[in-house]
C-alpha positions as CSV (number, residue, x, y, z in Angstrom):
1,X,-1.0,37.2,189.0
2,X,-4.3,36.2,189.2
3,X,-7.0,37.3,186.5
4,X,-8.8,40.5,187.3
5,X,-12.7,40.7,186.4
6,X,-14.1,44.1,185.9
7,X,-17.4,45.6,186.9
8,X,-19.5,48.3,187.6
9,X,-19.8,49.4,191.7
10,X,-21.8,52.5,192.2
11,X,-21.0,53.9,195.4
12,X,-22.5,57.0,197.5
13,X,-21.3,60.3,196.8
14,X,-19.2,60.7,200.8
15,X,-18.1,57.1,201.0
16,X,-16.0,57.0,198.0
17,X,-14.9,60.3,198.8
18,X,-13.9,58.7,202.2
19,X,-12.4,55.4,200.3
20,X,-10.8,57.4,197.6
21,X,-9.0,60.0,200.5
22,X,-8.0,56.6,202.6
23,X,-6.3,55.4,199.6
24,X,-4.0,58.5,199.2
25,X,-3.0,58.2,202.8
26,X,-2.0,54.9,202.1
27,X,-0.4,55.5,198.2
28,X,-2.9,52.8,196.8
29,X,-5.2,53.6,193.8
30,X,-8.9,53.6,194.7
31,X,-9.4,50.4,193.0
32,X,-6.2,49.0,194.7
33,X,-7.6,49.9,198.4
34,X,-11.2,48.9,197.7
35,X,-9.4,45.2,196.9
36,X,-7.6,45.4,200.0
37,X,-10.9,46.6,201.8
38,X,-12.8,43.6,200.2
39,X,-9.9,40.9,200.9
40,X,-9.3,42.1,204.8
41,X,-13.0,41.5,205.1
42,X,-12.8,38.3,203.5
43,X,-10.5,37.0,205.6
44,X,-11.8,38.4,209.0
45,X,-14.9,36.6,208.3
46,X,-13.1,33.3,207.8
47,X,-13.8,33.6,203.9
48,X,-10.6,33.8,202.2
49,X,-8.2,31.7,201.3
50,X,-5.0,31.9,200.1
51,X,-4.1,30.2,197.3
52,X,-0.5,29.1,197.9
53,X,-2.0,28.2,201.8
54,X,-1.8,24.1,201.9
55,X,-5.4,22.5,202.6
């Protein structure tokens, strides 16, 4: 499992009402859907990669 960094993300008020409410639909924590949120992102803009991914 790779290493997890904390920090400190202030968000406004609605939108992490909105994040933490998408997150129950889904049974994630808020933390656990902001990652997902994050690594979708990061893939659709061609900046993630997978670590087990050859090359």
């Amino acid at each position: 499992m790779a290493e997890k960094k904390p920090f400190v993300l202030r968000l406004d008020t609605e939108l992490l009402k909105k994040v933490e409410k998408w997150a129950s639909d889904e049974f994630r924590s808020t933390n656990g859907q902001l990652e997902w949120i994050i690594t979708e992102a990061l893939k659709k803009a061609g900046r993630y990669k997978d670590k087990d991914s050859p090359g």
